[in-house]
Backbone as a chain_set.jsonl record, in Angstrom:
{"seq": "XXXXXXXXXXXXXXXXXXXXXXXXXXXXXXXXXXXXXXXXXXXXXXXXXXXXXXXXXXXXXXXXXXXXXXXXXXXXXXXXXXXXXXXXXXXXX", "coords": {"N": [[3.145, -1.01, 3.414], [2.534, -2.712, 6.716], [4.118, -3.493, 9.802], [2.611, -5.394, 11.741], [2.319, -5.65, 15.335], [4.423, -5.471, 18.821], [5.975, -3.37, 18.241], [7.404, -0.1, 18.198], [5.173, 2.667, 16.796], [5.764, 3.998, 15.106], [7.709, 2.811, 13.911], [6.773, 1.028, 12.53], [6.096, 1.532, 9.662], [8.677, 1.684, 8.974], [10.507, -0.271, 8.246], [13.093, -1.807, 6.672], [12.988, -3.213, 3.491], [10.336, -2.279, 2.996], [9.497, 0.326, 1.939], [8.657, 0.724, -0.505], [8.619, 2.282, -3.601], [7.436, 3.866, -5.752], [6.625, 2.767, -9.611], [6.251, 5.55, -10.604], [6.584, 8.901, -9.673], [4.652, 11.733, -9.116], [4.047, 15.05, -9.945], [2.365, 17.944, -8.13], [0.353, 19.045, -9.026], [-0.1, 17.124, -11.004], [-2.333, 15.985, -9.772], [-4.056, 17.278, -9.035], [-6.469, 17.004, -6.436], [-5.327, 15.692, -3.875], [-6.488, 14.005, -1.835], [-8.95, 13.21, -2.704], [-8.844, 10.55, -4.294], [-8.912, 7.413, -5.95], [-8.181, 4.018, -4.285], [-7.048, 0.663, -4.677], [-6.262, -2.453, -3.753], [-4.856, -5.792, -4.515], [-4.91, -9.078, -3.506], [-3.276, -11.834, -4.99], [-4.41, -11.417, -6.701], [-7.135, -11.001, -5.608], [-9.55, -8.697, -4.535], [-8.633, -6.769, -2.027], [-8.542, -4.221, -0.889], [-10.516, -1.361, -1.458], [-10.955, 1.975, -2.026], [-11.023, 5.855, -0.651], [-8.55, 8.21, -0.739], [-9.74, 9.95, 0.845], [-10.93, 8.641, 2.626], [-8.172, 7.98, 4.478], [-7.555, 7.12, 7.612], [-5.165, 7.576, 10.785], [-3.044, 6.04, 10.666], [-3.084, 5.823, 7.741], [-5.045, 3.432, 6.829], [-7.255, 2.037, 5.214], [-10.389, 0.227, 5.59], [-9.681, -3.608, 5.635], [-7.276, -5.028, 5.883], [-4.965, -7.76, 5.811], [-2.93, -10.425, 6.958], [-0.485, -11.526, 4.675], [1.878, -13.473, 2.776], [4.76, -14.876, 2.263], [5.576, -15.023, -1.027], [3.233, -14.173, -1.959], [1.663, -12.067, -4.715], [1.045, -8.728, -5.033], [-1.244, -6.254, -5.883], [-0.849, -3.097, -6.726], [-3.59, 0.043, -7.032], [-3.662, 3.434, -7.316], [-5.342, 6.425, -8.675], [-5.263, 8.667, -11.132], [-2.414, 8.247, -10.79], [-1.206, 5.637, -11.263], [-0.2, 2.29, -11.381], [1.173, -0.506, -9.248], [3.187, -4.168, -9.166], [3.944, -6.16, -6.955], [5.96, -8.586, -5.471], [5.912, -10.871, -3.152], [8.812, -11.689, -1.138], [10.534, -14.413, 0.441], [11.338, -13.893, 3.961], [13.565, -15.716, 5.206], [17.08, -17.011, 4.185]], "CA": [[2.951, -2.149, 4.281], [2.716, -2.136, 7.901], [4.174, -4.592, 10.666], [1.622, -6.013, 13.15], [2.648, -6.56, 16.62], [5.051, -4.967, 19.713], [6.842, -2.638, 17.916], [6.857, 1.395, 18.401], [4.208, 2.633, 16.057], [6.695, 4.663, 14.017], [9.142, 1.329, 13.158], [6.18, -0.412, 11.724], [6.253, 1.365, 8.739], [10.3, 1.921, 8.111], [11.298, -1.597, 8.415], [13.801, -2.367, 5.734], [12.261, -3.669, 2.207], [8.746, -1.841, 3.437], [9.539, 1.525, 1.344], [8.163, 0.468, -1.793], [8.3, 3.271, -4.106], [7.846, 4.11, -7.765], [7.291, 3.516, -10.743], [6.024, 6.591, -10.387], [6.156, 10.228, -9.048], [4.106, 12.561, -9.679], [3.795, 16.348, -9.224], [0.76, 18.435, -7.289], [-0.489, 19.697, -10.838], [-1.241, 16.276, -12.147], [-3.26, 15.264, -8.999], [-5.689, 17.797, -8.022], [-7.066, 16.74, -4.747], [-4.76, 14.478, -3.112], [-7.833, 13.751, -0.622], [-9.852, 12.576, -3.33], [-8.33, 9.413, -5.085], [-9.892, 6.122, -5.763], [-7.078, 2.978, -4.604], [-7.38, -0.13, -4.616], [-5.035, -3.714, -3.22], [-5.481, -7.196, -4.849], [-3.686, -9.877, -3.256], [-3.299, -12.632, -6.118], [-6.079, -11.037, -8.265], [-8.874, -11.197, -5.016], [-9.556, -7.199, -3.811], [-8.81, -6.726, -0.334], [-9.189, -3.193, -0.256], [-10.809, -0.353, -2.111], [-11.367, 3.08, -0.566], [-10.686, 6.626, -1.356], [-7.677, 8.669, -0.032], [-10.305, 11.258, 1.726], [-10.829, 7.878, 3.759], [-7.409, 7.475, 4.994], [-6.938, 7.333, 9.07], [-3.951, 8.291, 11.563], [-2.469, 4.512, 10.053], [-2.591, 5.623, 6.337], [-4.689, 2.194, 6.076], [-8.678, 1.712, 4.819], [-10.728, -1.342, 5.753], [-9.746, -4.852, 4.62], [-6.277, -5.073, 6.201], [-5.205, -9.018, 6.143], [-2.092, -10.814, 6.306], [0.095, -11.63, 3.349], [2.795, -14.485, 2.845], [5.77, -14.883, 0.913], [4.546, -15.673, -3.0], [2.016, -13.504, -3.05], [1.477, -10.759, -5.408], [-0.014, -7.284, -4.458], [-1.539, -5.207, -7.195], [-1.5, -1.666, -5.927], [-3.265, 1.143, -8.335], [-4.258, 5.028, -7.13], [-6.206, 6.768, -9.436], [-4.111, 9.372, -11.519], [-0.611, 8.024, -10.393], [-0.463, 4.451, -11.673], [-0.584, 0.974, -10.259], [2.52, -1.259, -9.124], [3.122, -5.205, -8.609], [5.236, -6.295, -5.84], [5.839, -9.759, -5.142], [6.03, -10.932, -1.319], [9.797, -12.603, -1.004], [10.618, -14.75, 1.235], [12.188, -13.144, 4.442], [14.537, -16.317, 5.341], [17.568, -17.21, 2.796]], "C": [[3.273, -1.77, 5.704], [3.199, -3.058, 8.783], [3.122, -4.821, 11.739], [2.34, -6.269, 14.141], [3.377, -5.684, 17.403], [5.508, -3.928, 19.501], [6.291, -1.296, 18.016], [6.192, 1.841, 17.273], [5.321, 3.558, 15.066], [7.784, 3.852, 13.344], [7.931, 1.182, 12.193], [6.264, -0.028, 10.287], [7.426, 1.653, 7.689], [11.213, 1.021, 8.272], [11.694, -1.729, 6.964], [13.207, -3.024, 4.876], [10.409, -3.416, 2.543], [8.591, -0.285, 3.155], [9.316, 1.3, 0.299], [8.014, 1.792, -2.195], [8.613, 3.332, -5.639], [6.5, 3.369, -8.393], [7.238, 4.521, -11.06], [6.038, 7.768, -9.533], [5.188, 11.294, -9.518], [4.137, 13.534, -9.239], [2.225, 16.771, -8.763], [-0.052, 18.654, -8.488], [-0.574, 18.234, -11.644], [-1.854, 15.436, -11.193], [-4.152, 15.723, -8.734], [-5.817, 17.677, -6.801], [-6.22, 15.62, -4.324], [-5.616, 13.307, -1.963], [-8.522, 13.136, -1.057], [-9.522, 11.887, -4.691], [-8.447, 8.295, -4.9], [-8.407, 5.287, -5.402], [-7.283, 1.911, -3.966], [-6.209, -1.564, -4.233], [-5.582, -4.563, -3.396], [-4.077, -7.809, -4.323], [-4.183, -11.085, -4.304], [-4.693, -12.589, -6.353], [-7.099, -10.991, -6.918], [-8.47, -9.64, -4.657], [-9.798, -7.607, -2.566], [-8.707, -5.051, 0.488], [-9.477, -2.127, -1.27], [-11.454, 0.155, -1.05], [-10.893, 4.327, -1.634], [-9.733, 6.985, -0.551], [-8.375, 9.521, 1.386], [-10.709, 10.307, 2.859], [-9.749, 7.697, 4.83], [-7.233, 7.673, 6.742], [-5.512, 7.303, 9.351], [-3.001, 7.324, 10.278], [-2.154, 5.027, 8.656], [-3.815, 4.339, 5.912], [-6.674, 2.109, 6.183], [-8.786, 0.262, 5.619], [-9.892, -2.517, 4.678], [-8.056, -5.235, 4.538], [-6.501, -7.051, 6.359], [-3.95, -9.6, 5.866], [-1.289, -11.201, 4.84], [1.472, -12.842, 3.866], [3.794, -14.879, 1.862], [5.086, -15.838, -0.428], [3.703, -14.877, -3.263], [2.259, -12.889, -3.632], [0.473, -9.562, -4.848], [0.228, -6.375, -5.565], [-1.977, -4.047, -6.589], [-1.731, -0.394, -7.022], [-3.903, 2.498, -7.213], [-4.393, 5.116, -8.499], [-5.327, 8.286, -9.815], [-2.455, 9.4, -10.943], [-0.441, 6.763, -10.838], [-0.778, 3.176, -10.689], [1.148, 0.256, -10.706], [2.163, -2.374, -8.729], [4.211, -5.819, -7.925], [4.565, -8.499, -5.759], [6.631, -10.429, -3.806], [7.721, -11.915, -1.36], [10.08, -13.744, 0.565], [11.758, -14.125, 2.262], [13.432, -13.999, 5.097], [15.536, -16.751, 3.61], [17.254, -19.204, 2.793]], "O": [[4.021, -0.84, 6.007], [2.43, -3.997, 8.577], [3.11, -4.01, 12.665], [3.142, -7.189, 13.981], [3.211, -4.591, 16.861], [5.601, -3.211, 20.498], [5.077, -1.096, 17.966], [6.733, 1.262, 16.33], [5.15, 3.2, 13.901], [8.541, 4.203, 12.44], [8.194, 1.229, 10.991], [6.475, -0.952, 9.502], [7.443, 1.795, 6.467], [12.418, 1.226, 8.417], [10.83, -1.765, 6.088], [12.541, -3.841, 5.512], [9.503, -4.225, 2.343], [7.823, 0.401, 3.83], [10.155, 1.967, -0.306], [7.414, 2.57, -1.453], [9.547, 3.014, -6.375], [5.441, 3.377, -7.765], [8.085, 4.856, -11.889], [5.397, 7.607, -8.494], [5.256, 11.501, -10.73], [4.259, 13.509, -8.014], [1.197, 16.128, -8.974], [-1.213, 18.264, -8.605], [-1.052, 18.185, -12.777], [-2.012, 14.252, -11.489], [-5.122, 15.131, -8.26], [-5.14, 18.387, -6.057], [-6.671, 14.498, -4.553], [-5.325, 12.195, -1.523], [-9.06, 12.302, -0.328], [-9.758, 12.326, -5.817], [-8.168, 7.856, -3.784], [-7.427, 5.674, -6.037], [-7.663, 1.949, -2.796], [-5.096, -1.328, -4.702], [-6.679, -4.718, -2.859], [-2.899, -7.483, -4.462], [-5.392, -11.278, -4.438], [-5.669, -13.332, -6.257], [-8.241, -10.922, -7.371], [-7.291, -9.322, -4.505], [-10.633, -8.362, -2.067], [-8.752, -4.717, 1.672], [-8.546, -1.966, -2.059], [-12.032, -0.245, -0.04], [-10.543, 4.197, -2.808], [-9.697, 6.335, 0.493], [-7.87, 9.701, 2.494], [-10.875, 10.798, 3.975], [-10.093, 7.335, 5.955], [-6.587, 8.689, 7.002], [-4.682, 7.071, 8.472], [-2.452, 7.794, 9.281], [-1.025, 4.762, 8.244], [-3.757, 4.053, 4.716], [-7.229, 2.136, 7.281], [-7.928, -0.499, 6.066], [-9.594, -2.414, 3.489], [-7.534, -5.634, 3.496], [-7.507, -7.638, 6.758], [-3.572, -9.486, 4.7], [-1.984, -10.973, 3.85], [1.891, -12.993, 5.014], [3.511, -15.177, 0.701], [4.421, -16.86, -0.593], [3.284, -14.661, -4.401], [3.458, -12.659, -3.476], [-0.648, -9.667, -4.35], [1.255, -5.897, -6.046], [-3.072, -3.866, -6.057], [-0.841, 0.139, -7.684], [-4.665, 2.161, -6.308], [-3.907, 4.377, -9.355], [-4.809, 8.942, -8.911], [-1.65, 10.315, -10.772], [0.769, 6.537, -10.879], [-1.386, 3.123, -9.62], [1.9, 0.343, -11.677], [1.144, -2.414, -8.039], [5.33, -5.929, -8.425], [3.558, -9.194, -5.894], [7.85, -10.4, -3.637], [7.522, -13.074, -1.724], [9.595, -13.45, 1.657], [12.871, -13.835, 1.824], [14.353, -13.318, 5.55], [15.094, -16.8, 2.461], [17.522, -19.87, 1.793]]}, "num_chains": 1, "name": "protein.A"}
């Protein structure tokens, strides 16, 4: 995930609860081409982005970038590594 807005382009993506990682690792020997991997982002079940890795720009980030709001769900899969579901919290208590 990335923050939108003022901030130095290297915060946006090491803001605190914006390191999502897991359930998986994987090693180089069960990916092949790192360059060439299908992945895909549903926000509550609609696709808002499919692309391949060999797409990725400076950003890391394919077409079909679009806000998100606490509640949602984001279904994130790559293609030989797995898919994860995160669910958006709210950032006030």
């Amino acid at each position: 995930m990335t923050v939108r807005g003022s901030e130095f382009p290297s915060f946006r993506k090491s803001a605190d609860g914006f390191s999502v990682l897991g359930p998986w690792i994987v090693t180089p020997d069960e990916i092949g081409d790192p360059n060439a991997l299908d992945l895909s982002i549903r926000v509550n079940g609609q696709l808002r982005q499919h692309s391949n890795t060999r797409h990725l720009i400076y950003t890391g980030t394919p077409s079909g970038v679009s806000p998100i709001q606490a509640g949602n769900r984001i279904e994130v899969s790559i293609e030989r590594i797995g898919a994860m579901l995160v669910t958006i919290a709210d950032s006030t208590p």
